[in-house]
C-alpha positions in Angstrom: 102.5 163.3 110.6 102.5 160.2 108.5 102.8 156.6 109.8 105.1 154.6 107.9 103.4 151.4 109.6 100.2 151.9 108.5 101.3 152.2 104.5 100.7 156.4 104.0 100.8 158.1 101.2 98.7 161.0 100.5 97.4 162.2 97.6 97.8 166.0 96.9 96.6 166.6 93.6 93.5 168.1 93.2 93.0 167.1 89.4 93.7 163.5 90.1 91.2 163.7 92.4 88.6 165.0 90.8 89.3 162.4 87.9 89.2 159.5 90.4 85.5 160.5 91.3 84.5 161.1 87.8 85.7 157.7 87.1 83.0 156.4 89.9 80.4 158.3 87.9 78.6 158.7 91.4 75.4 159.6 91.1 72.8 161.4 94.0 71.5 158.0 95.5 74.6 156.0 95.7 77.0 155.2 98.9 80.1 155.0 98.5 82.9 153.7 100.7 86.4 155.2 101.2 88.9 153.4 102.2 91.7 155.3 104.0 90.7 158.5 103.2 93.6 159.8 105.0 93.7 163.7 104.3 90.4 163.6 103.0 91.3 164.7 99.3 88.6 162.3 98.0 86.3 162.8 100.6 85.4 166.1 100.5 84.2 165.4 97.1 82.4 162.1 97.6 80.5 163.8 100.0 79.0 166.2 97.1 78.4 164.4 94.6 76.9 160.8 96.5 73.8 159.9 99.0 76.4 158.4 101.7 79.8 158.4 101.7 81.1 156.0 104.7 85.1 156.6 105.2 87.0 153.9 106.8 90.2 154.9 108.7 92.3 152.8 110.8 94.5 155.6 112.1 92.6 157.5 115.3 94.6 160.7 114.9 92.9 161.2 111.0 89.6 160.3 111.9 89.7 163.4 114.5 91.3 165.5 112.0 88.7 165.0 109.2 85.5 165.2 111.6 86.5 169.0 112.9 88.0 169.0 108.6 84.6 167.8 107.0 81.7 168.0 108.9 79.1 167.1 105.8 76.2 165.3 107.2 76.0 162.6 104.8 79.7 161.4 106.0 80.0 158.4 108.2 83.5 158.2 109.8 84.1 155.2 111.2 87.8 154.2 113.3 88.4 150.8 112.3 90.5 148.3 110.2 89.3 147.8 106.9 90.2 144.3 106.7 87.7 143.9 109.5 84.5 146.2 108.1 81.5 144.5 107.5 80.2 145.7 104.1 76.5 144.5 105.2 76.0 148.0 106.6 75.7 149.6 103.5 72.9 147.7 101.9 73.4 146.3 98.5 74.8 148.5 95.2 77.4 150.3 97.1 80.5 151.8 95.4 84.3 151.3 96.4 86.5 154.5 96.0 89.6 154.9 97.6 93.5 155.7 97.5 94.1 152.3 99.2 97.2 151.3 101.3 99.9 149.4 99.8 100.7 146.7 102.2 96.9 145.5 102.0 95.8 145.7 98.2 95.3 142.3 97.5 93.2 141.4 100.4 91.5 144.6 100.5 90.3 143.6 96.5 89.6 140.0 97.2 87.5 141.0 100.2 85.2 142.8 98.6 84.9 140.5 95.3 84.6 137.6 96.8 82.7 138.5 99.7 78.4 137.4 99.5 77.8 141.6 99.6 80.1 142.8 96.5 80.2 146.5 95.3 78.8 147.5 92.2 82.0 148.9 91.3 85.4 149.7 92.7 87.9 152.7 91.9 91.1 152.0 93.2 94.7 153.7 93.4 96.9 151.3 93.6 100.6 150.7 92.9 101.3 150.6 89.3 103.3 147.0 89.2 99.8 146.0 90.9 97.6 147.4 88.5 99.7 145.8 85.7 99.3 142.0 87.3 95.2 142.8 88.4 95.1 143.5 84.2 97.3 140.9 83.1 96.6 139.3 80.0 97.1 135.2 79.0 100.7 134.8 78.5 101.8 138.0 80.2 104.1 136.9 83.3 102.6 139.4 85.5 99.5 137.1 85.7 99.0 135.1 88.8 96.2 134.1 91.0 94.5 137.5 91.8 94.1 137.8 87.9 92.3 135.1 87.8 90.4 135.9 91.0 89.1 139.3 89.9 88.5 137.9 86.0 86.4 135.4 87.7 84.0 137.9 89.6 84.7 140.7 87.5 85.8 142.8 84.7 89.1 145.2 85.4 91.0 148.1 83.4 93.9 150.6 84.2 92.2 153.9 83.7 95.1 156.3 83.8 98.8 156.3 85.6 99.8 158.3 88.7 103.0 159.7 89.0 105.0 159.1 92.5 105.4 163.0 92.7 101.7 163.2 93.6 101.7 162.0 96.7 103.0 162.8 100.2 105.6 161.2 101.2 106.5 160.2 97.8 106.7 156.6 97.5 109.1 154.4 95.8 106.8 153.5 93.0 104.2 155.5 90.5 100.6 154.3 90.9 97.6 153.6 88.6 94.2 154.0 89.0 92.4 150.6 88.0 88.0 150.5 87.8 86.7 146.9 88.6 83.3 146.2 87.6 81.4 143.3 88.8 79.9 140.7 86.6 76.3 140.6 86.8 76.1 136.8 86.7 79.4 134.8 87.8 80.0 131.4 86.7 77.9 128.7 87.3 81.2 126.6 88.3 81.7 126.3 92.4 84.1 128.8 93.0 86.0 126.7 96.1 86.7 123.8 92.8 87.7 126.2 90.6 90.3 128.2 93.0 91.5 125.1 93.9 92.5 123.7 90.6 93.4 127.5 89.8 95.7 127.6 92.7 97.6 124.2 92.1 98.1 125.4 88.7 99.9 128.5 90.0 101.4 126.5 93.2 104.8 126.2 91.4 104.1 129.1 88.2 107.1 128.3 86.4 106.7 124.9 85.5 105.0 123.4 82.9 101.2 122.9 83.8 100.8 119.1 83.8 103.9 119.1 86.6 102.0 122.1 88.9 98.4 120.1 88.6 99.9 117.0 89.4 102.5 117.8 92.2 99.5 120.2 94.1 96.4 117.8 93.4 98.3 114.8 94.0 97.3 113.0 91.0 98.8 110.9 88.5 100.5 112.3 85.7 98.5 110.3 83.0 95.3 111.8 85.4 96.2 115.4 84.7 97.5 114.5 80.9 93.7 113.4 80.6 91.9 116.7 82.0 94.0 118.7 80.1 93.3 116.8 77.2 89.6 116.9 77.8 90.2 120.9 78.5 92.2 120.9 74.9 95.2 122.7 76.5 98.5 122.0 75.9 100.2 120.5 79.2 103.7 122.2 78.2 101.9 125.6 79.1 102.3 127.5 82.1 99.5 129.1 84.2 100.2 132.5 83.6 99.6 131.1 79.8 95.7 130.1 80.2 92.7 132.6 79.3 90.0 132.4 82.4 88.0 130.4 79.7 90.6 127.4 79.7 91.0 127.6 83.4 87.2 127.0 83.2 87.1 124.3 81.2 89.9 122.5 82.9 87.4 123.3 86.2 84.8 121.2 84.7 87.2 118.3 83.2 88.7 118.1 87.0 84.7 118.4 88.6 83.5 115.5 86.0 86.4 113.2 86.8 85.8 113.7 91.1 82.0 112.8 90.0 83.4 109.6 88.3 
């Protein structure tokens, strides 16, 4: 029996499956973690095709069900919250594959990418609406702060669309599976500056930039009309407006001007 509370929705297609692994391109020596692996669709194929496959499920009542279910030796199956898993367990160049829970995407993802031990990779079902705002481009209105969060740390695309008929109960939305790769080399910029003029820009997303910047950072206008200046972007623009490249460049016009 499903548990509304805990997000469920389980995936029954077999093809879908099987694509969402491929997707991984998993290869004998890697370990892989599963996030809600629910039914264990996705498991029972991790488990043939990696070195490790650890499966993290906060529900007690699936965990028993996919240790008498799957009983592969290379399966770890561990009852906890996700939100609460340590990735340090699994070593370095781990991979992320999972149908993941609705109600905790966005943590879930910025876990993971912005924690010290990232994945090499993650393949995530997700909801579609989701997908579309993780992908967003500059002047899309879907873009907001975890755009700019995964662009930062990483490199994402929507790899194919899932239909709500797939899954069990059927939600109220279709889905999308989306592949983030990490960057090799991240910015040399401090990330804690660069979130916070990120997230002042997107404090109030529907105003101009100059007003956000100034009303979150608490600086003058003629301050911010400076820095964005300096950045060469135009102050009428609105966050969801500016490439990760301006954002950067406003980072470093905002950094130089504390340093003054």
């Amino acid at each position: 029996m499903f548990k509304k509370s805990l997000g469920q929705n389980f995936l029954k297609s077999d093809m879908i499956a099987d694509d969402i692994v491929m997707a991984a391109d998993l290869k004998p020596d890697d370990i892989v973690l599963e996030i809600g692996p629910g039914t264990g669709i996705l498991t029972e194929r991790l488990v043939k095709s990696a070195k490790e496959v650890w499966a993290i499920e906060k529900d007690y009542d699936l965990v028993e069900n996919l240790r008498k279910r799957i009983t592969a030796k290379n399966l770890k199956l561990i009852h906890q919250d996700a939100l609460w898993f340590s990735s340090h367990a699994l070593g370095v160049n781990y991979k992320v594959v999972a149908n993941i829970p609705y109600n905790i995407t966005s943590p879930l993802i910025r876990k993971f990418i912005e924690g010290e031990n990232k994945p090499e990779l993650l393949v995530l079902m997700v909801q579609k609406e989701v997908a579309e705002r993780i992908c967003a481009k500059a002047g899309d209105r879907n873009r907001g702060l975890l755009t700019i969060i995964v662009e930062f740390y990483a490199v994402a695309e929507i790899l194919f669309e899932v239909s709500r008929r797939e899954f069990y109960p059927s939600p109220d939305v279709d889905s999308a599976v989306i592949k983030i790769s990490i960057k090799d080399k991240v910015s040399d910029i401090d990330p804690a500056v660069f979130f916070r003029v990120v997230k002042a820009g997107f404090a109030s997303k529907r105003q101009q930039i100059h007003n956000s910047l100034a009303a979150t950072l608490r600086l003058p206008k003629t301050q911010v009309s400076e820095l964005l200046k300096e950045a060469r972007i135009d102050g009428a623009m609105r966050a969801e407006d500016l490439a990760l490249d301006e954002w950067k460049k406003l980072c470093e016009a905002y950094s130089a001007k504390l340093k003054s």
